[in-house]
N, C-alpha and C positions, 0 to 999 in steps of 0.2 A: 883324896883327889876327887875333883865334883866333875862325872860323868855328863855330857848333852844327852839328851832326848834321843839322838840318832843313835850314840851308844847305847844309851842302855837296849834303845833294839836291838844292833849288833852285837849284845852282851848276852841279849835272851836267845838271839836265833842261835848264837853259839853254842850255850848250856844244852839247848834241845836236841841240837845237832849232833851232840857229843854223850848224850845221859848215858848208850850204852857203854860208853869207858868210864867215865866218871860218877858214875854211879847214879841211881834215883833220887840221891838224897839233894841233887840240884833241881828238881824238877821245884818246888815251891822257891827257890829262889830265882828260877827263871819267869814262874808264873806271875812275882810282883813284880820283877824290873817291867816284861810284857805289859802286867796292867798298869803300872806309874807310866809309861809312856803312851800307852791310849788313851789313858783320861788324861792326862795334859794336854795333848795333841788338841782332844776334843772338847777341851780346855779353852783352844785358843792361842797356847806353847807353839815358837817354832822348833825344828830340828835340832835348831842349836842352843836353846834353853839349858841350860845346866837343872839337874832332877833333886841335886842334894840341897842347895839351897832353898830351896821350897819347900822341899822335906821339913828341913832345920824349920825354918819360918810356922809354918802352919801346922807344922805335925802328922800328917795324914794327905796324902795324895787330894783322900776326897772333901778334905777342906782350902786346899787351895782354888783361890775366886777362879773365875771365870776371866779372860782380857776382855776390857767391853770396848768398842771398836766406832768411832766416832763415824 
């Protein structure tokens, strides 16, 4: 199931929120959801961008382009 942009922040503020029950070993999977939605954001992504298809597409967050904006 492919997350929006605004989830995966809702996803990361949760992990962070919660590491001391769920242990440390969510801290680096909160830290990439975190950065996959700021560089998209800052990308040009809106909130409701879905994250996995761009994933799939480009491979790496930080090869997906830029939106150029007429």
């Amino acid at each position: 199931m492919s997350v929006t942009i605004l989830e995966a922040l809702e996803n990361a503020n949760y992990n962070l929120n919660n590491i001391n029950v769920l242990g440390m070993a969510l801290l680096p999977l909160a830290k990439e959801q975190l950065n996959n939605a700021v560089v998209l954001l800052e990308k040009g992504y809106g909130l409701y961008d879905k994250v996995e298809p761009l994933l799939e597409k480009y491979g790496d967050v930080e090869n997906v382009p830029e939106i150029k904006y007429k």
